[in-house]
Backbone as numpy.savetxt, mean C-alpha at the origin, in Angstrom:
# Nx Ny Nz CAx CAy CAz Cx Cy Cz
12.47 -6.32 8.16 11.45 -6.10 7.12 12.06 -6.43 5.77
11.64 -7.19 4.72 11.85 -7.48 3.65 11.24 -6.76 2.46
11.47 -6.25 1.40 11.15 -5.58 0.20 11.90 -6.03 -0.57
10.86 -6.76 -1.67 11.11 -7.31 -3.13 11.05 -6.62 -3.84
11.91 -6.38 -4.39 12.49 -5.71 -5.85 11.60 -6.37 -6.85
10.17 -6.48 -7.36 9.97 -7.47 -8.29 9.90 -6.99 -9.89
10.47 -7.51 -10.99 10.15 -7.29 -11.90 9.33 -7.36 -12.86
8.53 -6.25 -13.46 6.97 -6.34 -13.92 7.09 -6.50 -15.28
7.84 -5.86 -15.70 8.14 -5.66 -17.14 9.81 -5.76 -17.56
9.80 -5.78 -18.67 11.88 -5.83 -19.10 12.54 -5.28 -18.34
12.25 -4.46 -18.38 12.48 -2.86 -17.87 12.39 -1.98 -16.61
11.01 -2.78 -16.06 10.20 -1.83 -14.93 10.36 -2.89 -13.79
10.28 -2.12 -12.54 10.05 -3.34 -11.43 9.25 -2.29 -10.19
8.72 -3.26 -9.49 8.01 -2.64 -8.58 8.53 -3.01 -7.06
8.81 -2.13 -6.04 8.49 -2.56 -4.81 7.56 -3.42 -3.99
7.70 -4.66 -3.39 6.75 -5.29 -2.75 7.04 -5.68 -1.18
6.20 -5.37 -0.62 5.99 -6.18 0.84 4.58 -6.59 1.55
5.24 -7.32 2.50 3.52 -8.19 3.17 3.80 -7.82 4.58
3.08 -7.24 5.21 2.98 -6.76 6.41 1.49 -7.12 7.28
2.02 -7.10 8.70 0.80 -7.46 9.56 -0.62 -6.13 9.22
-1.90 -6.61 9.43 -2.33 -6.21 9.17 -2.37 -4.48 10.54
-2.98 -3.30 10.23 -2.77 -2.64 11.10 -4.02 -2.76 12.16
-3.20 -2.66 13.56 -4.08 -2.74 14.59 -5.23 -1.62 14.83
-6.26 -2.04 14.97 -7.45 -0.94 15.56 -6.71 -0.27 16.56
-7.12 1.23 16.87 -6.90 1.66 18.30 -7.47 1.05 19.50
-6.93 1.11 20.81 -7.10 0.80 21.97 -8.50 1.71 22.17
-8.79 1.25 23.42 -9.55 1.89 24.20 -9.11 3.36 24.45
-8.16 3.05 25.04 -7.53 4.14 25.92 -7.27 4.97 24.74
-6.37 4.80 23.64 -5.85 5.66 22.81 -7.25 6.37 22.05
-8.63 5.48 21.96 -9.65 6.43 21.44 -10.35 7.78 22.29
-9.38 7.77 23.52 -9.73 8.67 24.21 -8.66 10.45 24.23
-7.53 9.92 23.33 -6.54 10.82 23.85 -6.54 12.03 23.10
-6.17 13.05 23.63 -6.59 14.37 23.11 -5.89 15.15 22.51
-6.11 16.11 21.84 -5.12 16.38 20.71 -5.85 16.22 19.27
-5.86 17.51 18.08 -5.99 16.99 16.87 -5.44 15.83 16.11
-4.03 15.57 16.35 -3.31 14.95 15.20 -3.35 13.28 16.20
-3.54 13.27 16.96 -3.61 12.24 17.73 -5.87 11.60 17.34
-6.05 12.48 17.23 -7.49 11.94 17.08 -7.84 11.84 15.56
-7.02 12.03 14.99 -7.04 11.91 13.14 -6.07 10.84 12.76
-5.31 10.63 13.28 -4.52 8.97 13.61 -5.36 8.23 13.85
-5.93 8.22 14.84 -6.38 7.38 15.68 -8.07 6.96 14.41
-8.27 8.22 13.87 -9.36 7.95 12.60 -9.23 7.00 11.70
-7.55 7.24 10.89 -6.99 6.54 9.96 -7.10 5.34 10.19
-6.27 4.86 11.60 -5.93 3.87 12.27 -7.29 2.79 11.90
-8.95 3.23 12.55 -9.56 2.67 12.81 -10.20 2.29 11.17
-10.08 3.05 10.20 -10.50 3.01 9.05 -9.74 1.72 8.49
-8.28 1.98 8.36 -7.33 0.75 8.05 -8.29 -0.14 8.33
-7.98 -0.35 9.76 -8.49 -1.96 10.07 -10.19 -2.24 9.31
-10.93 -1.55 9.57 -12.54 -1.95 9.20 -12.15 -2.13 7.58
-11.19 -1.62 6.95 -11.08 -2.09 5.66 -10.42 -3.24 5.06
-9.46 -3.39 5.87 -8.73 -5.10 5.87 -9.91 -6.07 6.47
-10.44 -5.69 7.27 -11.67 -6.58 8.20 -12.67 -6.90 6.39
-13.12 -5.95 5.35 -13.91 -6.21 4.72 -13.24 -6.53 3.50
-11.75 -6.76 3.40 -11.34 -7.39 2.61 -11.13 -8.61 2.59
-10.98 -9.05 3.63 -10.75 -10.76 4.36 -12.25 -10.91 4.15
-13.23 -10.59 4.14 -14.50 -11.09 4.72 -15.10 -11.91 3.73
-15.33 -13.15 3.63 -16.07 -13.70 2.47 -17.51 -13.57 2.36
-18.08 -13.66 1.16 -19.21 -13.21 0.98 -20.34 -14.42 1.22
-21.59 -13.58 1.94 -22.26 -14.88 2.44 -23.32 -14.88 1.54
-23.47 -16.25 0.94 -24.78 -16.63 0.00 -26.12 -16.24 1.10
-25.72 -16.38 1.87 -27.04 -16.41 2.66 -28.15 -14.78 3.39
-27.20 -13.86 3.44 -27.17 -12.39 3.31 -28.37 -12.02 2.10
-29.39 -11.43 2.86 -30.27 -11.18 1.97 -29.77 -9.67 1.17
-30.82 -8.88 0.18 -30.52 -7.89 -0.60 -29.52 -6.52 0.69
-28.50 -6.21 0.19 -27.72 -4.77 0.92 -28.49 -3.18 0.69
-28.75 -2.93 1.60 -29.42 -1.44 1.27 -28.32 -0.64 1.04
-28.67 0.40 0.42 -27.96 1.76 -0.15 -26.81 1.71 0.24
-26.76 1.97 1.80 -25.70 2.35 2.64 -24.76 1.74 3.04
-25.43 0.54 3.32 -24.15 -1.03 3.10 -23.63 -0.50 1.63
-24.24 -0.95 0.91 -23.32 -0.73 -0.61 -22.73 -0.01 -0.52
-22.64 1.58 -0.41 -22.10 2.47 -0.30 -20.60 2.71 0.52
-21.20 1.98 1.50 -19.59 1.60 2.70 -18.71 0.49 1.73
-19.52 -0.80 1.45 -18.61 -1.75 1.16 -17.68 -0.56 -0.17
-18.01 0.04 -0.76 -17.27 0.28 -1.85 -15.99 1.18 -1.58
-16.87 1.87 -0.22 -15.69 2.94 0.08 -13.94 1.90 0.86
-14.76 1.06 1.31 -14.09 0.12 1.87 -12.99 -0.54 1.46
-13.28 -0.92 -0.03 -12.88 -1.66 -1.20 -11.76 -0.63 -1.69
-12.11 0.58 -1.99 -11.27 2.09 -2.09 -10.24 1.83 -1.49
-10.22 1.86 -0.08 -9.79 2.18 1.08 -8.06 1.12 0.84
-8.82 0.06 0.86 -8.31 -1.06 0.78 -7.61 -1.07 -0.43
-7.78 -0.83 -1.65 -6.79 -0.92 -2.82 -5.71 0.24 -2.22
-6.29 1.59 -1.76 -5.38 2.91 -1.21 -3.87 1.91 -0.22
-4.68 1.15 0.75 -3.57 0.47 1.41 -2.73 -0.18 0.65
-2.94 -1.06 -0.16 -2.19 -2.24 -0.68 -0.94 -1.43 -1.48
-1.59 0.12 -2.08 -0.16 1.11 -2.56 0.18 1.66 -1.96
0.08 2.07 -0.44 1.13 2.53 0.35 1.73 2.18 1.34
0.91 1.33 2.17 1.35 0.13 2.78 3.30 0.26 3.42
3.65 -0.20 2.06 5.35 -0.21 2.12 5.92 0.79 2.74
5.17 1.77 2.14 5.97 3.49 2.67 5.72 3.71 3.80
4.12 3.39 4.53 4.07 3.36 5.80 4.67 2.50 6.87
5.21 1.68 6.22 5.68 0.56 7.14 7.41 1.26 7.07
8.15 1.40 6.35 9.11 2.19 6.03 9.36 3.50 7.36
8.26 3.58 7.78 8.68 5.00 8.54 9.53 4.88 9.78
9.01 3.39 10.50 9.31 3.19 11.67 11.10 1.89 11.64
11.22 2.09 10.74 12.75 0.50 10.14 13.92 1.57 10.20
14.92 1.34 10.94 16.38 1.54 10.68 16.89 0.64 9.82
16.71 -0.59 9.55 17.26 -1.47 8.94 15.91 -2.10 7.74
16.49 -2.62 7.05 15.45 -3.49 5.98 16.47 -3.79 5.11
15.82 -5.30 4.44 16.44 -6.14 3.58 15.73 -5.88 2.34
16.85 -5.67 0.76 15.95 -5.60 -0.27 16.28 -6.90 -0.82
15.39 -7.86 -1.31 15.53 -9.03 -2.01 15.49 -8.55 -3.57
15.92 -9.17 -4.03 16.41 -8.64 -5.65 16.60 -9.92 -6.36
16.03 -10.08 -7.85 16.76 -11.08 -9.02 17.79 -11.30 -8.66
18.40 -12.38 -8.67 19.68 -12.95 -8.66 20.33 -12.53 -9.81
19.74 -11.72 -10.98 20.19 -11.46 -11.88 20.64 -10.03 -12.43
20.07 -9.33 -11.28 20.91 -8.09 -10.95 21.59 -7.46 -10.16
22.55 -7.09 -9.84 23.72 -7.00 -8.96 23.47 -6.05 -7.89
23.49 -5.95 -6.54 23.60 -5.62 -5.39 23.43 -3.93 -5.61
24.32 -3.06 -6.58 24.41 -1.91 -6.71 23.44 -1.41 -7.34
22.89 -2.15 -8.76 22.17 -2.01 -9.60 20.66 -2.06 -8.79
20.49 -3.13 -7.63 19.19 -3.20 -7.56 19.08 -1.93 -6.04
20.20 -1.65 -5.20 20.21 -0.23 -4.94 19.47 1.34 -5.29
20.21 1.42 -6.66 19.79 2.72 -7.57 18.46 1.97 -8.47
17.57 0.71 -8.10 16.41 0.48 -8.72 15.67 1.39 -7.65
16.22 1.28 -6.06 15.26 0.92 -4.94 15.30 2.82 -4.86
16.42 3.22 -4.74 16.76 4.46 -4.83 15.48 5.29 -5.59
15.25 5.29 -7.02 14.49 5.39 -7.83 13.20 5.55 -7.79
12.80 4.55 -7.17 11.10 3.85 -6.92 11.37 5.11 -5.89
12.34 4.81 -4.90 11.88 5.81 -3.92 11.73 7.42 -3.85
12.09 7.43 -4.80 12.61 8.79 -5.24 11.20 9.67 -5.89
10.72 8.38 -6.57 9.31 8.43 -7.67 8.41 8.89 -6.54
8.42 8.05 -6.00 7.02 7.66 -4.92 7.24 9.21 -4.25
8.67 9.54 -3.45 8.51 11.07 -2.62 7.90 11.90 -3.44
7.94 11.54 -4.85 7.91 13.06 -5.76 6.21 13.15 -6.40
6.01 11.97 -6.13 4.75 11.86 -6.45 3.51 12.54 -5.15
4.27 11.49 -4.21 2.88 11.80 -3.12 3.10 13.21 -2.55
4.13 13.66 -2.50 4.42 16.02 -2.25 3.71 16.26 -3.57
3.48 15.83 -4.48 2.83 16.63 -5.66 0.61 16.31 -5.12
0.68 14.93 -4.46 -1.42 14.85 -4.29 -1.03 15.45 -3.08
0.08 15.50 -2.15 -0.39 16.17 -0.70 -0.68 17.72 -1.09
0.06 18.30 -1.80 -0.33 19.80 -1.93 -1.91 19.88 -2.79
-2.06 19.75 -3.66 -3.26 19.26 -3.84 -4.61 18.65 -3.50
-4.08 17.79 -2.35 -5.09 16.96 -1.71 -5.44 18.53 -0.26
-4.25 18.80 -0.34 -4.44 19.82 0.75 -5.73 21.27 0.73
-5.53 21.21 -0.91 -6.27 22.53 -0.83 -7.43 21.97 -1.18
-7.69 20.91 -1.63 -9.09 20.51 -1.72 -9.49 20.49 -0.32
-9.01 19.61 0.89 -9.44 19.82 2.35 -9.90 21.01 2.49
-8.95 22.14 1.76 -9.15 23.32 2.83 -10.95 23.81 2.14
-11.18 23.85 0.58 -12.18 23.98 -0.13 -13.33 23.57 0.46
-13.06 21.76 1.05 -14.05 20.99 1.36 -15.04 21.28 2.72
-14.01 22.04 3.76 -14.39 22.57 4.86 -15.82 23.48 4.88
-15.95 24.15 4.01 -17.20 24.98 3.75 -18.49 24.16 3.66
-18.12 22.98 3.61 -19.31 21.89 3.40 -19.50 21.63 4.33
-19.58 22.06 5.84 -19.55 21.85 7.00 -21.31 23.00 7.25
-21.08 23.36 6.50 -22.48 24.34 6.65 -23.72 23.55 6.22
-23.61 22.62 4.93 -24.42 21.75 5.34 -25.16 20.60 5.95
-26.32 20.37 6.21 -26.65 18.87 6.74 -25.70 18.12 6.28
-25.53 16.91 7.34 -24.89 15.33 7.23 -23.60 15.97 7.40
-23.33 13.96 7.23 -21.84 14.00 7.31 -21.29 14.63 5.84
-19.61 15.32 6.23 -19.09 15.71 5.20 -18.27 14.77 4.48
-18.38 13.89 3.81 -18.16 12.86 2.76 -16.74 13.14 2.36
-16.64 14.31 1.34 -15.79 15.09 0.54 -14.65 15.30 1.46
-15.22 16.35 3.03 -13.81 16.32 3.57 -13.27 14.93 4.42
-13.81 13.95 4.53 -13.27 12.81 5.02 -12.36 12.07 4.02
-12.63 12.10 2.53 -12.01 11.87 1.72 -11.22 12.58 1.62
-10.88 13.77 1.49 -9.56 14.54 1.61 -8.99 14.16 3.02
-9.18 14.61 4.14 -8.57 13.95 5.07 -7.95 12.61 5.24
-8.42 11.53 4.26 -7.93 10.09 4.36 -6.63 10.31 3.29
-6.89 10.81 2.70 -5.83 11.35 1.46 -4.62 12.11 1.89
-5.07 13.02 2.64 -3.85 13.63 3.58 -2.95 13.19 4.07
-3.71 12.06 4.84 -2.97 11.27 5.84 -2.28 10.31 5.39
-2.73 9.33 4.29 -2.17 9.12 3.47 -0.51 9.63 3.13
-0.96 10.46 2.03 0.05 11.08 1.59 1.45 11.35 2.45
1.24 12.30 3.25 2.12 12.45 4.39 2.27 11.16 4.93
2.27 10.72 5.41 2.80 9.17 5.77 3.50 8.72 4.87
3.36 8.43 3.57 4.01 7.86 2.40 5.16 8.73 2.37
4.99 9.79 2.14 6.25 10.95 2.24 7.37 10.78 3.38
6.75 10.44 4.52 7.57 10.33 5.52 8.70 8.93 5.31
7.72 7.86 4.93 8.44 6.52 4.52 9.69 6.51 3.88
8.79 7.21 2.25 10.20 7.17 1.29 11.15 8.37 1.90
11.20 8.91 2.51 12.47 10.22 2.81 13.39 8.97 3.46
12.57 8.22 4.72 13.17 7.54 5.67 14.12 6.53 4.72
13.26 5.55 3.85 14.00 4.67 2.76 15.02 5.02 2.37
15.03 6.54 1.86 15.91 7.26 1.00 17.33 7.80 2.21
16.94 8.10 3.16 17.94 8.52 4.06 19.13 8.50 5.45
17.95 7.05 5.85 18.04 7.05 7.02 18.40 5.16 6.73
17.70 4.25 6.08 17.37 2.93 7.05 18.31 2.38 6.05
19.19 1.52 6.49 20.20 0.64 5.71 19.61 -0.38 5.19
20.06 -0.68 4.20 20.15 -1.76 3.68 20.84 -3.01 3.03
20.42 -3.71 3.41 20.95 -5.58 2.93 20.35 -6.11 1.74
21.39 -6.25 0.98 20.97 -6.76 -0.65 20.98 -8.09 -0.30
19.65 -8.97 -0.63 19.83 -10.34 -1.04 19.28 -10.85 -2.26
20.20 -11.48 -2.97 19.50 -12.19 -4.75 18.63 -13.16 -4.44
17.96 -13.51 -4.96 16.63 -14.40 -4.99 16.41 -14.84 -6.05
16.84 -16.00 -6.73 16.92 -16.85 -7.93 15.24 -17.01 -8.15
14.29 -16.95 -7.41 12.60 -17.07 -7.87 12.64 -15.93 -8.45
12.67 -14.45 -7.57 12.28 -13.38 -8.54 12.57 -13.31 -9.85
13.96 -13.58 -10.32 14.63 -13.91 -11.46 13.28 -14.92 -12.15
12.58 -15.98 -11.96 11.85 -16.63 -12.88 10.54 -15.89 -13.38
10.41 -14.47 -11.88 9.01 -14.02 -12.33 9.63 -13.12 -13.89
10.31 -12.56 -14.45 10.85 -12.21 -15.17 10.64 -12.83 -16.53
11.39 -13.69 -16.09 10.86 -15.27 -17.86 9.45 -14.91 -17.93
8.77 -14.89 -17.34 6.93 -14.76 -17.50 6.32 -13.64 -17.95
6.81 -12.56 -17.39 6.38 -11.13 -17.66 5.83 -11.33 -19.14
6.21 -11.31 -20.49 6.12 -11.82 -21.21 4.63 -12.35 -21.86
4.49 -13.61 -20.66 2.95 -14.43 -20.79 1.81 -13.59 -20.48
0.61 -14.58 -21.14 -0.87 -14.05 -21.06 -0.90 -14.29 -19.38
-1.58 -14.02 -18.42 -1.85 -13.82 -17.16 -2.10 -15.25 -16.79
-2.83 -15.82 -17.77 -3.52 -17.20 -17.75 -2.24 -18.14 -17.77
-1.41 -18.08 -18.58 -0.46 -18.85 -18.96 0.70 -19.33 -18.04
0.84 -17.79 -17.51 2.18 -17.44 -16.00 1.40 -18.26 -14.86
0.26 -18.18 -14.61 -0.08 -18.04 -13.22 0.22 -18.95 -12.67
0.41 -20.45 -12.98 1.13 -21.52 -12.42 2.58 -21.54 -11.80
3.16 -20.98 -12.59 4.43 -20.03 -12.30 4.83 -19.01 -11.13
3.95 -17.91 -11.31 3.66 -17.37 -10.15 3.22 -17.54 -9.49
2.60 -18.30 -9.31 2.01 -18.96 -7.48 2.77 -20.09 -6.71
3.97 -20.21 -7.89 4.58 -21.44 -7.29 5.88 -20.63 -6.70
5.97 -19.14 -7.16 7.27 -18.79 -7.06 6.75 -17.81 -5.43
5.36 -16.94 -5.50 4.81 -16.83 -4.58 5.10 -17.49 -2.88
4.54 -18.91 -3.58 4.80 -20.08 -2.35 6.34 -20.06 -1.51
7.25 -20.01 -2.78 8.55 -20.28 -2.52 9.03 -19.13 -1.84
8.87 -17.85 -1.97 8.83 -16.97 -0.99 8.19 -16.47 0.12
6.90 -17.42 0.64 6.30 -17.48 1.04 5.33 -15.90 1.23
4.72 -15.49 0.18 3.99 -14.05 0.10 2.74 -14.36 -0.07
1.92 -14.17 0.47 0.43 -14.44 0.01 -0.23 -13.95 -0.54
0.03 -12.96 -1.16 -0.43 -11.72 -1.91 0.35 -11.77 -3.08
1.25 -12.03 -3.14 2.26 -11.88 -3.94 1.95 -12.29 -6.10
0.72 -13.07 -5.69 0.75 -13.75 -7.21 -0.50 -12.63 -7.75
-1.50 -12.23 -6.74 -2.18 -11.31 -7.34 -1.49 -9.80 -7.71
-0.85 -9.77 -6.42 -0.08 -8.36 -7.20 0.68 -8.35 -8.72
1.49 -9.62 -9.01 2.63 -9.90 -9.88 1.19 -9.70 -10.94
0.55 -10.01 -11.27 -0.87 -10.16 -12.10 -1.61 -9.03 -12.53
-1.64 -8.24 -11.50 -1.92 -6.76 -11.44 -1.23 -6.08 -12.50
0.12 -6.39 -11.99 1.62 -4.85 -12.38 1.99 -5.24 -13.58
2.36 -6.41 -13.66 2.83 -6.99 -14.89 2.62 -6.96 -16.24
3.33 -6.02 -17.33 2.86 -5.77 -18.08 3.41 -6.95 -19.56
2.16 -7.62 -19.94 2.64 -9.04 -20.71 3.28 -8.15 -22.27
């Protein structure tokens, strides 16, 4: 597994990786019993229907969306930005080993105690919405008394799961999975750019994108990057 060290700002840099998208559950596994196994298996299926409606291009031909379509696509869209920031940490849980790619312009140790850091941020962050996210679940439960589905606690529950997962990642990052420093003379150019209007870089970054072959990579740098 690879994680780019990328730099957003002078100063700041962000963690990046591109990972397969996550698989739907099986058949079999939508059968298996157990709470924490059937709230996986929830997450699981949510992931995918949300990568499914992020890939999906939009058809001119699709007449007006009622309420409820709208309503999904957005949660969807949610869902889907939620992945693209934790993503790393979840993928993190299951690696003994991973490679951090780094500027060629900062040294092996230095981009270490960057990775150290981020990771450090991220544990301290997501134990601060899991306790939080937690007692809203527990709040949200009472909404079970009324009609329909409960909205509120599915959203806390996606949040949960979330969270804890991310938590699990960075401990693992932080404790357990070694790592291999490699410099990368492109990242180093996304740097020179940081700097530019979005408009100005983007030739830049999509060429440096390419060269690392990330496909995602030029919208994120676009995102984080503070000019």
């Amino acid at each position: 597994m690879d994680v780019f060290l990328v730099p957003v700002a002078a100063d700041r840099y962000e963690l990046y990786c591109e990972v397969p998208d996550e698989p739907p559950p099986s058949a079999g596994e939508a059968t298996a019993p157990g709470f924490y196994r059937r709230m996986m298996q929830w997450f699981r299926r949510m992931l995918a229907e949300a990568e499914q409606e992020r890939r999906r291009a939009p058809d001119p031909d699709a007449g007006p969306r009622s309420i409820g379509t709208r309503v999904k696509v957005r949660v969807m869209r949610w869902v889907a930005e939620s992945i693209a920031e934790q993503r790393l940490l979840w993928q993190l849980r299951g690696r003994a080993e991973a490679t951090l790619v780094h500027p060629d312009d900062v040294s092996g140790d230095q981009a270490q105690q960057l990775l150290r850091r981020s990771l450090q941020r991220d544990w301290d962050r997501h134990r601060f919405w899991l306790v939080l996210d937690l007692l809203g679940g527990a709040a949200s439960v009472l909404l079970i008394l009324l009609p329909g589905p409960n909205l509120l606690g599915y959203y806390f529950l996606f949040r949960i799961v979330g969270h804890y997962l991310s938590l699990r990642g960075a401990r693992r990052g932080l404790v357990v999975i070694t790592w291999t420093k490699t410099p990368s003379p492109a990242l180093t150019t996304l740097r020179g750019v940081v700097a530019d209007s979005p408009e100005s870089r983007e030739t830049v970054v999509r060429e440096v994108a390419t060269t690392l072959r990330l496909e995602h990579l030029a919208s994120f740098f676009q995102r984080a990057a503070m000019p």
